[in-house]
N, CA, C and O of each residue as an XYZ file, in Angstrom:
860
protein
N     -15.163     53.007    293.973
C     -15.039     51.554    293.924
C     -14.426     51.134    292.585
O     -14.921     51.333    291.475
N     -13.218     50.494    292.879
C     -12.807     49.865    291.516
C     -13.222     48.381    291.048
O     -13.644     47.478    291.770
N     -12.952     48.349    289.379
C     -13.750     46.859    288.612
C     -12.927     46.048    289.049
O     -13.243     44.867    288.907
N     -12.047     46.245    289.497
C     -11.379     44.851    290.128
C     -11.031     44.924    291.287
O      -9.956     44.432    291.629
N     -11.991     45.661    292.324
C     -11.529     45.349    293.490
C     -12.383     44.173    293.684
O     -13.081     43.797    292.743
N     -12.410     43.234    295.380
C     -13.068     42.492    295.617
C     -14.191     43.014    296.173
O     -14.910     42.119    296.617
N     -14.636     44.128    296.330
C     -15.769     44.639    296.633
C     -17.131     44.841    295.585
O     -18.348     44.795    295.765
N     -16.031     45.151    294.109
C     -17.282     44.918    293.490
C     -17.232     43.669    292.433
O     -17.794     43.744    291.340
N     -16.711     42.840    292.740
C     -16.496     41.366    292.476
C     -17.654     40.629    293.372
O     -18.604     39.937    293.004
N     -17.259     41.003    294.603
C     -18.704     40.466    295.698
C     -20.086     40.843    295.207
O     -21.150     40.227    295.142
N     -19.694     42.096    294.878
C     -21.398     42.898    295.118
C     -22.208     41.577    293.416
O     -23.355     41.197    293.181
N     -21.080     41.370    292.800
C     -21.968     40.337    291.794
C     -22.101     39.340    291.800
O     -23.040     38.884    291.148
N     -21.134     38.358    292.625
C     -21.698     37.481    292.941
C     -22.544     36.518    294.004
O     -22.895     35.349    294.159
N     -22.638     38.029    294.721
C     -23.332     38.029    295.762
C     -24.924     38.280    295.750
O     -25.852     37.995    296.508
N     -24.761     39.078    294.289
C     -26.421     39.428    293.952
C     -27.118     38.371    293.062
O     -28.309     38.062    293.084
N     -26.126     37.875    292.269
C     -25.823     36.613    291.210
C     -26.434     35.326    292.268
O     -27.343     34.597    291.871
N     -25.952     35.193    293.339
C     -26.741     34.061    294.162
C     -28.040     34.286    294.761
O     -28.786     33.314    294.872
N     -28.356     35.226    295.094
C     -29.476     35.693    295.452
C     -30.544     35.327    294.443
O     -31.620     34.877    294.837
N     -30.219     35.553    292.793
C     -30.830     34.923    292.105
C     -30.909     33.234    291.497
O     -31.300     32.508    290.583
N     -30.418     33.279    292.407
C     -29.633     31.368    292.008
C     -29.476     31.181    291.205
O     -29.998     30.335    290.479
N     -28.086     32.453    290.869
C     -27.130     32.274    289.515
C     -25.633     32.167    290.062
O     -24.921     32.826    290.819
N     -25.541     31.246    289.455
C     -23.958     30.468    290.249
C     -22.570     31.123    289.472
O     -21.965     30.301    288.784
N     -22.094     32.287    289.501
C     -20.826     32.726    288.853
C     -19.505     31.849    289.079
O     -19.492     31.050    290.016
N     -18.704     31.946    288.474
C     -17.076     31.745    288.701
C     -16.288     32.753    288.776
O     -16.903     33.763    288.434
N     -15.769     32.859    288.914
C     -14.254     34.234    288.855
C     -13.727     34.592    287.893
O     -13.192     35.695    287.784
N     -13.789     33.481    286.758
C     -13.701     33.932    285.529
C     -14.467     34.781    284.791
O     -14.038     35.701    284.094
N     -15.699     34.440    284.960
C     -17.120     35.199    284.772
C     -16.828     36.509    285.112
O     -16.738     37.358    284.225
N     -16.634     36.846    286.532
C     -16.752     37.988    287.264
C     -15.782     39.049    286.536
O     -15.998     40.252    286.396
N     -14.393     38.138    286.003
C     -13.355     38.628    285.948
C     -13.774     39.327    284.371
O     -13.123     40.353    284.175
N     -14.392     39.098    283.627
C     -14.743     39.343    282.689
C     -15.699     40.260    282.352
O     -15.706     40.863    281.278
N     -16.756     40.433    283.490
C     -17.255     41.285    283.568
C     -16.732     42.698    284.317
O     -17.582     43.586    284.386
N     -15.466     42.965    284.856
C     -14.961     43.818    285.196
C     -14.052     44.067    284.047
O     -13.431     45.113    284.233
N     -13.736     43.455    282.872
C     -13.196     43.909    282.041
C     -14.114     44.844    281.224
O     -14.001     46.052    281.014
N     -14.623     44.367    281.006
C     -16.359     44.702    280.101
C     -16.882     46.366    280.717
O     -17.256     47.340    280.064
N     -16.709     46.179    282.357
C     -16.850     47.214    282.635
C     -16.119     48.436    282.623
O     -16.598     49.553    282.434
N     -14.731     48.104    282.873
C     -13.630     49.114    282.309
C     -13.612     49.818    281.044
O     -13.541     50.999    280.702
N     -13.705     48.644    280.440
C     -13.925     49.054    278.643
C     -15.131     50.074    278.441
O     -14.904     51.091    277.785
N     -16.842     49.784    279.154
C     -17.366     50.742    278.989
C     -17.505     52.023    279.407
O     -18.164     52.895    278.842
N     -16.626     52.164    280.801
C     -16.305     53.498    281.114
C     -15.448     54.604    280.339
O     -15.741     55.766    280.057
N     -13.742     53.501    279.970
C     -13.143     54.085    279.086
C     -13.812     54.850    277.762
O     -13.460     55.890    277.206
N     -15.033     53.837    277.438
C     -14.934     54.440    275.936
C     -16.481     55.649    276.031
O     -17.017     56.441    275.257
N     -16.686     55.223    277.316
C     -18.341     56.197    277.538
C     -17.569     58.043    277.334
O     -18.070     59.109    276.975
N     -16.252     57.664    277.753
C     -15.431     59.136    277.698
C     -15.639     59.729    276.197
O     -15.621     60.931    275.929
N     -15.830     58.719    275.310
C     -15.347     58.948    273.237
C     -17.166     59.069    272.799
O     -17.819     59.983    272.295
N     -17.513     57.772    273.243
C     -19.168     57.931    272.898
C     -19.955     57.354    273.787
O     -19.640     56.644    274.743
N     -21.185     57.757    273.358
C     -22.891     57.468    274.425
C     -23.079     55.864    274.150
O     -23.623     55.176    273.286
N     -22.088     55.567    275.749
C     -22.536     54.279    275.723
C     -23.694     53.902    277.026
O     -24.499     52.996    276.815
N     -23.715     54.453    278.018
C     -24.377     54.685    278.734
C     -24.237     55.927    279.831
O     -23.158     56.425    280.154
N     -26.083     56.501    280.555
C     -25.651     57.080    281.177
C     -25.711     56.759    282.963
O     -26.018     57.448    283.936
N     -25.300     55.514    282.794
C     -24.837     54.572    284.097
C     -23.545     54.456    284.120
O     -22.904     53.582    283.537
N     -22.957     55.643    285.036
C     -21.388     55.437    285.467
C     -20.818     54.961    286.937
O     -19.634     54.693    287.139
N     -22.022     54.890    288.083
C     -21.540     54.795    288.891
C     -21.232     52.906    289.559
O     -21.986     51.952    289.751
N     -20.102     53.075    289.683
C     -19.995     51.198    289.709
C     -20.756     50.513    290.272
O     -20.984     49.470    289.658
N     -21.355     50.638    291.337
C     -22.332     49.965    292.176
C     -23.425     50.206    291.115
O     -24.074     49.160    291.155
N     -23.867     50.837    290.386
C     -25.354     50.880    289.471
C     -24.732     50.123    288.654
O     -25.406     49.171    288.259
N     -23.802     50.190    288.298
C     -22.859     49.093    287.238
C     -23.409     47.951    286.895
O     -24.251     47.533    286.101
N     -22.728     47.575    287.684
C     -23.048     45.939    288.569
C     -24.210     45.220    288.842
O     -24.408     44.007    288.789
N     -25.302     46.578    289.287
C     -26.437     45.958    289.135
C     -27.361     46.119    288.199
O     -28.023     45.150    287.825
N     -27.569     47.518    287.614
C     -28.054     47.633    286.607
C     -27.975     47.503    285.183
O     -28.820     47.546    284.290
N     -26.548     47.307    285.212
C     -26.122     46.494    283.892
C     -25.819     45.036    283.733
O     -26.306     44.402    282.797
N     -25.019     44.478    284.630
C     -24.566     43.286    284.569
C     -25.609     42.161    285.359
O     -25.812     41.179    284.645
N     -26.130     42.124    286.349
C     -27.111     41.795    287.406
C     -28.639     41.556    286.395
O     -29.313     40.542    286.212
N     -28.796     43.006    285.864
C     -30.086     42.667    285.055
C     -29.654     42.037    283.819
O     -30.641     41.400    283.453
N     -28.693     41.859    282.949
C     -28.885     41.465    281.692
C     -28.548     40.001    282.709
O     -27.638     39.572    282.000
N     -28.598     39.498    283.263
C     -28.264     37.892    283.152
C     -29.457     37.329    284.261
O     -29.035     36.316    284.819
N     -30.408     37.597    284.583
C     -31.410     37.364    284.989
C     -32.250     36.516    284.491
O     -32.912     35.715    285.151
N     -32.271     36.713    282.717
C     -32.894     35.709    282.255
C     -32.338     34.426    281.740
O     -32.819     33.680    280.888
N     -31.057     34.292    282.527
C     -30.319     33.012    282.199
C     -31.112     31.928    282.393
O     -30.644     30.948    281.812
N     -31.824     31.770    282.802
C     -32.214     30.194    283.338
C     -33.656     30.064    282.365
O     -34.321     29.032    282.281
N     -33.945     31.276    281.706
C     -34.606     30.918    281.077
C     -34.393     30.280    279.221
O     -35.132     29.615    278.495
N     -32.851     30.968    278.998
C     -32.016     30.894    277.669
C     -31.632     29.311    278.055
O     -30.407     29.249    278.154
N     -32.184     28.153    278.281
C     -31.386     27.146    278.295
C     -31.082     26.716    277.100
O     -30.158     25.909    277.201
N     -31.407     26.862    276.031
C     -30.929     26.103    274.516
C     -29.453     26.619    274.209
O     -29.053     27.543    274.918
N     -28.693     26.171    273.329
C     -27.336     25.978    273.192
C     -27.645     26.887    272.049
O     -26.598     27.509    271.864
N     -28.739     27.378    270.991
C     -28.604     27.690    269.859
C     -28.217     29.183    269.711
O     -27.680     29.915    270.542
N     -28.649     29.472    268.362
C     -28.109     31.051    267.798
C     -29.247     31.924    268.356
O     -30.469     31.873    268.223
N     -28.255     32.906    269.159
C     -29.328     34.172    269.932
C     -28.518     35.465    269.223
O     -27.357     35.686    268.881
N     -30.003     36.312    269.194
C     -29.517     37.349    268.888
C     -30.089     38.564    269.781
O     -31.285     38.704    270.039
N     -29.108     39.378    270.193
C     -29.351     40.380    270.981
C     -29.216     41.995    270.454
O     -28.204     42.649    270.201
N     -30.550     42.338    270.399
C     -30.717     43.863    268.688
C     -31.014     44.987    270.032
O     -31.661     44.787    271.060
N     -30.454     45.925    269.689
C     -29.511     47.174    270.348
C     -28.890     46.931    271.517
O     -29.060     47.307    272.677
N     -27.862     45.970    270.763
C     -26.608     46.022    272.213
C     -25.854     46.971    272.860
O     -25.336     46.898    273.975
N     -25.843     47.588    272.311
C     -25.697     49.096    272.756
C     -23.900     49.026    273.461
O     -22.896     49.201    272.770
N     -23.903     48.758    274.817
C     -22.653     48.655    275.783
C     -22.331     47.434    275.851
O     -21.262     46.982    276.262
N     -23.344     46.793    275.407
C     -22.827     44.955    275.431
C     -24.217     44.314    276.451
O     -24.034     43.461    277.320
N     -25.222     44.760    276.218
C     -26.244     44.569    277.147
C     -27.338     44.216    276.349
O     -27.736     44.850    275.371
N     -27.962     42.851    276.944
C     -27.359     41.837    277.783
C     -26.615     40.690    277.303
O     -26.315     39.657    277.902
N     -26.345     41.097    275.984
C     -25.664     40.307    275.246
C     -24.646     39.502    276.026
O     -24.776     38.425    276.609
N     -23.467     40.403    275.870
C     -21.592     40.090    276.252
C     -21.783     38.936    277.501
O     -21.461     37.755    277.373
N     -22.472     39.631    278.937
C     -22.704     39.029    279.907
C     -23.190     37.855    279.716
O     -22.560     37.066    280.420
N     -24.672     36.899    278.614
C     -25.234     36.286    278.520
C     -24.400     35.285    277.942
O     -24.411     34.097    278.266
N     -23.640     35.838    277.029
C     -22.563     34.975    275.800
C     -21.638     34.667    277.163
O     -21.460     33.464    277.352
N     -21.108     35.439    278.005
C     -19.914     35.113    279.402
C     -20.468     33.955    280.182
O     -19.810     33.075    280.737
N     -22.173     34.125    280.131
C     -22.337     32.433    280.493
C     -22.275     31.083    280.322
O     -21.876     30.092    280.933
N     -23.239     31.605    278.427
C     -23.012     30.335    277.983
C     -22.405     30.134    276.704
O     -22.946     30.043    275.602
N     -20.634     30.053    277.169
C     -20.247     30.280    275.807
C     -20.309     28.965    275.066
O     -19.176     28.551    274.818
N     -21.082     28.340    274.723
C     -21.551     27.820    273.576
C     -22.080     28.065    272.701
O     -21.925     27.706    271.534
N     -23.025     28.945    273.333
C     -23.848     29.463    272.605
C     -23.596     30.260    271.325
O     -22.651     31.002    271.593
N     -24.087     30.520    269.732
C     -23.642     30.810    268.723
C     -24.143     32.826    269.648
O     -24.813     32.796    270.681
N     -23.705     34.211    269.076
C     -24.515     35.316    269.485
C     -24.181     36.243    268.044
O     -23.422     35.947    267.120
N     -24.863     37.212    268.184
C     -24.782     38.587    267.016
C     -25.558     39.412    268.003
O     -26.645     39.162    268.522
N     -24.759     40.460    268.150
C     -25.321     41.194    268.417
C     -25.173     42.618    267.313
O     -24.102     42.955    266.808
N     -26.340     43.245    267.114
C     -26.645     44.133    266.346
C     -26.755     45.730    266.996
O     -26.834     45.801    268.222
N     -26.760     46.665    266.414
C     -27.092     47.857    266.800
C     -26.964     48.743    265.672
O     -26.352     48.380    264.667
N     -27.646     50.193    265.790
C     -27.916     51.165    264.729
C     -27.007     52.058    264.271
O     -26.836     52.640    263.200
N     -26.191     52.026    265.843
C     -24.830     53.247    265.795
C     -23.354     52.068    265.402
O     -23.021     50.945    265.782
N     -22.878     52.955    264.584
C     -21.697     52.508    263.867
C     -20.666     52.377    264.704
O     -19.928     51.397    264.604
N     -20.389     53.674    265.980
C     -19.493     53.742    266.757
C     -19.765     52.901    267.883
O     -18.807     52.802    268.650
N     -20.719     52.314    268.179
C     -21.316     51.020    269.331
C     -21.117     50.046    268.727
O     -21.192     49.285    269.692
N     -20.886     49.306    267.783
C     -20.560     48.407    267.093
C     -19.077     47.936    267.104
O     -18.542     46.827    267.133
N     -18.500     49.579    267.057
C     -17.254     49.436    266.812
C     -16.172     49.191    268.477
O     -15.044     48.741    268.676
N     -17.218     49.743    269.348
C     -16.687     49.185    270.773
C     -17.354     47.522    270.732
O     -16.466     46.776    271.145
N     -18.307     46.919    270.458
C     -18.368     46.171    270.701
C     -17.484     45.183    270.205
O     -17.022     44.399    271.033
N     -17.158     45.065    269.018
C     -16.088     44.158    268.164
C     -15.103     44.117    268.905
O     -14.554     43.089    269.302
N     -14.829     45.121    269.129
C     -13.232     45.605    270.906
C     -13.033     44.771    271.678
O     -12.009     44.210    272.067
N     -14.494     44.653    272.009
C     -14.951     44.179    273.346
C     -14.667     42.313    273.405
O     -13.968     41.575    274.099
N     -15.516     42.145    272.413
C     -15.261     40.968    272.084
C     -13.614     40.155    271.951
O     -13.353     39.022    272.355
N     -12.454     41.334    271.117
C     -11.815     41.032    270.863
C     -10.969     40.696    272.319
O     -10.369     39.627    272.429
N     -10.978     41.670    273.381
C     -10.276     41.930    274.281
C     -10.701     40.672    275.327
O     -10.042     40.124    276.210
N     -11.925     40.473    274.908
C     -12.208     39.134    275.874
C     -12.233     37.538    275.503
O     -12.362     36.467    276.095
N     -12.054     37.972    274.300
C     -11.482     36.821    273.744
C     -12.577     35.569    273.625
O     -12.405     34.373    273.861
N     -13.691     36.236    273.202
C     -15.147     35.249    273.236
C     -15.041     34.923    271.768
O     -14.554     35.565    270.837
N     -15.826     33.356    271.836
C     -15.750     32.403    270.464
C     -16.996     32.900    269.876
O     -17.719     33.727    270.433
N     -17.247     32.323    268.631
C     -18.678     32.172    267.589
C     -19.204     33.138    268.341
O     -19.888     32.701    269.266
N     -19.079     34.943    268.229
C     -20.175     35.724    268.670
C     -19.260     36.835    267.753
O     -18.061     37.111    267.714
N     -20.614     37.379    266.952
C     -20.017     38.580    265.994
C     -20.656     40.298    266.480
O     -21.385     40.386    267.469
N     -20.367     41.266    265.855
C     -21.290     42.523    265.733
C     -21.299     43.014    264.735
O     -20.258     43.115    264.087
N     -22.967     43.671    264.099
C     -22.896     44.137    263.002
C     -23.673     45.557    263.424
O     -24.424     45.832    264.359
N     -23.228     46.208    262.479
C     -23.620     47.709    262.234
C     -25.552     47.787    261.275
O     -25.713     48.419    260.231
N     -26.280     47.290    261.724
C     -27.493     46.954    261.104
C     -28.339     47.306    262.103
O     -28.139     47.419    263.312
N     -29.657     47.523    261.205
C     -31.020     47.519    262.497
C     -31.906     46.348    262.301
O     -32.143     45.950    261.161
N     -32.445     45.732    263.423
C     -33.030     45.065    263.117
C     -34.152     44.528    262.022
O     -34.295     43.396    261.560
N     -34.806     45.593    261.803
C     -35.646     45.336    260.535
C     -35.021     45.074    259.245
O     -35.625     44.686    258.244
N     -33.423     45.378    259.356
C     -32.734     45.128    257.807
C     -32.204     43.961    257.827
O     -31.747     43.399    256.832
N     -32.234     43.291    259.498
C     -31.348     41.889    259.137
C     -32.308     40.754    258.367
O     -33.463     40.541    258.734
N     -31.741     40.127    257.369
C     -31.996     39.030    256.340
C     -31.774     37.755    256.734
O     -31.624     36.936    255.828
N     -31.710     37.345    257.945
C     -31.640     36.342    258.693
C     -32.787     35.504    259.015
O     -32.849     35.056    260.160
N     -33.777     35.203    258.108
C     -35.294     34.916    258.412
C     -35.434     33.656    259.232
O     -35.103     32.642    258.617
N     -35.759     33.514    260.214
C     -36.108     32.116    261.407
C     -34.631     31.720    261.435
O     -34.266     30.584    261.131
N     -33.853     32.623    261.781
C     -33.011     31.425    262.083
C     -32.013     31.342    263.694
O     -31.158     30.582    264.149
N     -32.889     32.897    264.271
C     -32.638     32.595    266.135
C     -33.079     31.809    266.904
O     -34.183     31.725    266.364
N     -33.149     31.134    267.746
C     -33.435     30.248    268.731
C     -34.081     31.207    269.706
O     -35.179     30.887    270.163
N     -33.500     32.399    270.092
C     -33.352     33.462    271.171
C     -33.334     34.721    270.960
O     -32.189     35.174    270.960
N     -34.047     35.377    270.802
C     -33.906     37.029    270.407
C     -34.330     37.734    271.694
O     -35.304     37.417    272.377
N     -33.440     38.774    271.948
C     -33.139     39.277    273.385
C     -32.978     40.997    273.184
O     -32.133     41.388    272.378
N     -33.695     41.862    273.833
C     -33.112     42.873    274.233
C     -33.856     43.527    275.312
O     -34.940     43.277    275.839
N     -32.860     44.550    275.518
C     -33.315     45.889    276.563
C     -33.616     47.024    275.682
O     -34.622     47.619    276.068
N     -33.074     47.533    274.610
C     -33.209     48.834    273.821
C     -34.327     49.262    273.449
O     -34.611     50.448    273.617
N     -35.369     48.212    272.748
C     -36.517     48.956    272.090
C     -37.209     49.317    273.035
O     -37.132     48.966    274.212
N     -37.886     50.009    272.563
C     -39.120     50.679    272.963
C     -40.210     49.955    273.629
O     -40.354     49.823    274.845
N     -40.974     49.494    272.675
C     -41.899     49.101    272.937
C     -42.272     47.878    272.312
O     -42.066     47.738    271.106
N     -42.894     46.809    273.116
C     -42.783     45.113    273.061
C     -43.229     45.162    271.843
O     -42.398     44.429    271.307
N     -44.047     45.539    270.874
C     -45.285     45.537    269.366
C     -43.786     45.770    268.579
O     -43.436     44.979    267.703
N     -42.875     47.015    269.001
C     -42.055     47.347    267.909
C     -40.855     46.197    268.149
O     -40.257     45.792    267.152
N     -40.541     45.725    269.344
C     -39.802     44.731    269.266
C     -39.914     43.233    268.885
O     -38.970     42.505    268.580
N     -41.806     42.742    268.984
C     -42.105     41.666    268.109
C     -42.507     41.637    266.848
O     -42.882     40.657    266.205
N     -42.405     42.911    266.461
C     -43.003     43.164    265.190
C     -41.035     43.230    264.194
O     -40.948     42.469    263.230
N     -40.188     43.801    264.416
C     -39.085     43.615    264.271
C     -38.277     41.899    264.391
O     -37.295     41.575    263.722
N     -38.877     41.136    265.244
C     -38.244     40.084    265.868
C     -39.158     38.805    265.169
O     -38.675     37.970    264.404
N     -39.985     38.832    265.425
C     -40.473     37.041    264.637
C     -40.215     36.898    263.539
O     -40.240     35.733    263.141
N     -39.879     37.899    262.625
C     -39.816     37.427    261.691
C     -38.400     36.052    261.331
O     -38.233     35.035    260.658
N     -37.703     36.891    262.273
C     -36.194     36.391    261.895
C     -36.272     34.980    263.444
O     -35.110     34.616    263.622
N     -36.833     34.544    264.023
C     -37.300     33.297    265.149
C     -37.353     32.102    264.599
O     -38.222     31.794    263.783
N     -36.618     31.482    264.914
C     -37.027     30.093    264.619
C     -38.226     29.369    265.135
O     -38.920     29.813    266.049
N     -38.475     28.104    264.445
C     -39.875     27.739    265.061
C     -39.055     27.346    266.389
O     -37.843     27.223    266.562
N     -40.177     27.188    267.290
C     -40.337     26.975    268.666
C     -38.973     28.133    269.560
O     -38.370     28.050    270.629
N     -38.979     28.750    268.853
C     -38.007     30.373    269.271
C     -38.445     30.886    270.130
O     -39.374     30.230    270.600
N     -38.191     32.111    270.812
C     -38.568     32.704    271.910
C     -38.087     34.177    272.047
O     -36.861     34.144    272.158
N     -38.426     35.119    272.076
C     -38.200     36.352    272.240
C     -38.522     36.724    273.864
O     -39.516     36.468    274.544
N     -37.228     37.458    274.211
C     -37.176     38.086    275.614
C     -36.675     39.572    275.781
O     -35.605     40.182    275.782
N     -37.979     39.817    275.917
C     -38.030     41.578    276.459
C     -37.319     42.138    277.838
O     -37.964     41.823    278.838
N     -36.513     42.654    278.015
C     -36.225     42.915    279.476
C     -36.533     44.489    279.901
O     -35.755     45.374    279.543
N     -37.710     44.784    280.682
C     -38.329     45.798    280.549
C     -38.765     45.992    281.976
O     -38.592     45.125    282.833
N     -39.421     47.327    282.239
C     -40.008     47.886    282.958
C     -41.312     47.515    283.860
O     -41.285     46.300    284.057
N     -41.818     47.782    284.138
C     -43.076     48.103    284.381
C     -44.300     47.574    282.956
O     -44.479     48.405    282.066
N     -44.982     46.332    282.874
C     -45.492     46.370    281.532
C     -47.055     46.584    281.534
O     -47.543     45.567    282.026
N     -48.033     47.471    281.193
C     -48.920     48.011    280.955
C     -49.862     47.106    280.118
O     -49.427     46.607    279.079
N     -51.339     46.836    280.592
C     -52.366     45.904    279.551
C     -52.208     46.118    278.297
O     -52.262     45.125    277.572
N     -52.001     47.280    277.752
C     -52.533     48.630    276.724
C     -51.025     47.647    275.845
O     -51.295     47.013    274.825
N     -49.809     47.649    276.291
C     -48.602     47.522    275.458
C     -49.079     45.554    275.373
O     -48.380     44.808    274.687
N     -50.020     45.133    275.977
C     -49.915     43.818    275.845
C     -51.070     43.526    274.846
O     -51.103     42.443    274.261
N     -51.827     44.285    274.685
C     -53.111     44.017    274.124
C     -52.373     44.389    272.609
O     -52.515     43.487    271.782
N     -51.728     45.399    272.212
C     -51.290     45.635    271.217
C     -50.177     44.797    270.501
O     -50.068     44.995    269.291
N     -49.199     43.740    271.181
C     -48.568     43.049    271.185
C     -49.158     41.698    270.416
O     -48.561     40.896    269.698
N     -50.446     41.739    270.801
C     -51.456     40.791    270.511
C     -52.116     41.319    269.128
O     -53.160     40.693    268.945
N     -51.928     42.034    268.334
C     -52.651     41.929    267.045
C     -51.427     41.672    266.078
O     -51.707     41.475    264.896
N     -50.064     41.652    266.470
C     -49.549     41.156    265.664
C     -49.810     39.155    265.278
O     -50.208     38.273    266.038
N     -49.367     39.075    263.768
C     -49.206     37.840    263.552
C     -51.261     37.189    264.082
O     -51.564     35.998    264.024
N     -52.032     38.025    264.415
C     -52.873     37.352    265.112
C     -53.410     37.237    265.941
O     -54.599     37.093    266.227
N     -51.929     37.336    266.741
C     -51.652     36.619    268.223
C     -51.686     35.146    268.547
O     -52.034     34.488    269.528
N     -51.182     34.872    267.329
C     -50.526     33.230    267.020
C     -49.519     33.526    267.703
O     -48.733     34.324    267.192
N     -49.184     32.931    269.210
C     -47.879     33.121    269.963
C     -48.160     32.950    271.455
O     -49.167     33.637    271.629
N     -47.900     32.536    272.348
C     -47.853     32.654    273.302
C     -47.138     33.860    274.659
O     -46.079     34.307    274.217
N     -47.369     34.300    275.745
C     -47.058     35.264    276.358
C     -47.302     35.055    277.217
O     -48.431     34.728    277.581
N     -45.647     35.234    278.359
C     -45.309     35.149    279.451
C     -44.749     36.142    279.732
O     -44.093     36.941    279.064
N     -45.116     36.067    281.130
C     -44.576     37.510    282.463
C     -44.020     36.725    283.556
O     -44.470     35.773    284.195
N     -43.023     37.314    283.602
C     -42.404     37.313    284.507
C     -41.578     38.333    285.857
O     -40.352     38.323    285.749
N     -42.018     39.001    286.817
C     -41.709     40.020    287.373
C     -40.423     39.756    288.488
O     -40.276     38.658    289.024
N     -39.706     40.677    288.701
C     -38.362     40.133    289.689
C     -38.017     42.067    290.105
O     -38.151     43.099    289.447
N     -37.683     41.856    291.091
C     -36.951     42.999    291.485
C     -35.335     42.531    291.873
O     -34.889     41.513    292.402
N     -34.661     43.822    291.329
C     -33.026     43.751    291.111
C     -32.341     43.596    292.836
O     -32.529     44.156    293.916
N     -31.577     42.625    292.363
C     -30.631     42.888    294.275
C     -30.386     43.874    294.603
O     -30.170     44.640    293.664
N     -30.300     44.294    295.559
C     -29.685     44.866    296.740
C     -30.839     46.528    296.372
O     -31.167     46.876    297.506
N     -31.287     47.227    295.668
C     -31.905     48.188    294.998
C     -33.828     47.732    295.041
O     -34.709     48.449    295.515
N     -33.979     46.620    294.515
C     -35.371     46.181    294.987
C     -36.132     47.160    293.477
O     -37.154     47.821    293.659
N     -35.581     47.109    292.343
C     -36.477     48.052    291.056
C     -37.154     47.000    291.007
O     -37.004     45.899    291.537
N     -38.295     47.629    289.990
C     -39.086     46.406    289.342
C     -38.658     46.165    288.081
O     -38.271     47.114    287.399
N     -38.658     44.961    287.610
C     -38.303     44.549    286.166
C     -38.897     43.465    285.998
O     -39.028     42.539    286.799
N     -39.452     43.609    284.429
C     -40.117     42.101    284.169
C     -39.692     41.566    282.963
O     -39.151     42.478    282.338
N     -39.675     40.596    282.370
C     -39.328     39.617    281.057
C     -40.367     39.091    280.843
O     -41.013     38.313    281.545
N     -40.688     39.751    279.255
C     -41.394     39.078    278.685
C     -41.027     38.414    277.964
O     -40.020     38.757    277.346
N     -41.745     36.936    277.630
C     -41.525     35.957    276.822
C     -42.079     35.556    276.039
O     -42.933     34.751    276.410
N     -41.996     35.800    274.597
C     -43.079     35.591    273.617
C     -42.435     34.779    272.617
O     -41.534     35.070    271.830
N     -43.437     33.081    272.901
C     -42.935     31.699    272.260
C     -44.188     31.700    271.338
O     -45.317     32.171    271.474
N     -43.270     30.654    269.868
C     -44.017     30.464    268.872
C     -44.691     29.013    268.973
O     -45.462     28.628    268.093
């Protein structure tokens, strides 16, 4: 299946409505660029080990934009181990107003991402070669977003610091366990609020949940 056939143009915005997420063609069209780019360069380095287009589509592009409807603010989000552009690129393809940075640890993922950006020609969204615990950016996301870490404690323990008040951090994760929530909870206190949210992916039926942890 090719990124620009209309077959897998459908398969996203076909899964995209299912979630009553309303694409354009531009959108789509952009995300088949995005996807080209990460195959090409998965050949040079470990950008993912999701090559087959139909997992593409859904497991990359499908899940990072799931939590659109919950990102409604216009402000500065940051998305820490973007790794292939996930869920960053896709999220910024929605709402490009939105200010983005996306961060990561590897020098050579950084350096596709800047590419990436360039080739798609997206406004106010940068990449830096940093890890999260080194960025010096204190409160000043609206939105802090990822799939990469580990585990929710190491990703709120990395992440509030740099949240703005009434900010929001979104986990996009697995399967989430009492044990990873209870521990989540001695940070800061557990001055914070915590939301679940569970969804299974189109057409595949995985489980995935978003957590949401507001100040």
């Amino acid at each position: 299946m090719n990124f620009n056939s209309k077959t897998w143009k459908s398969l996203i915005m076909d899964g995209a409505k299912s979630m009553d997420i309303c694409l354009d063609l531009d959108m789509i069209d952009k995300f088949a660029i995005h996807a080209e780019e990460l195959i090409n360069w998965n050949k040079k380095i470990n950008l993912t080990a999701i090559i087959d287009p139909f997992e593409i589509a859904v497991k990359h592009f499908l899940d990072s934009i799931i939590p659109i409807s919950i990102i409604q603010k216009q402000g500065h989000i940051l998305d820490i181990g973007s790794g292939g552009g996930f869920p960053g690129i896709p999220i910024k393809i929605l709402k490009p107003s939105s200010s983005m940075l996306l961060i990561d640890a590897s020098e050579k993922k950084v350096i596709f991402l800047k590419n990436l950006i360039r080739i798609l020609n997206l406004k106010d969204i940068s990449a830096l070669h940093v890890r999260g615990e080194d960025l010096k950016f204190k409160k000043k996301f609206n939105v802090i977003i990822s799939r990469a870490l580990s585990t929710l404690f190491e990703f709120a323990k990395i992440s509030l610091p740099l949240l703005s008040d009434h900010g929001m951090l979104v986990a996009l994760k697995g399967n989430i366990t009492k044990e990873e929530i209870d521990k989540l909870m001695t940070l800061d206190n557990g001055k914070f609020k915590i939301e679940i949210k569970e969804y299974n992916l189109p057409y595949i039926g995985d489980k995935r949940s978003i957590v949401i942890v507001s100040n």
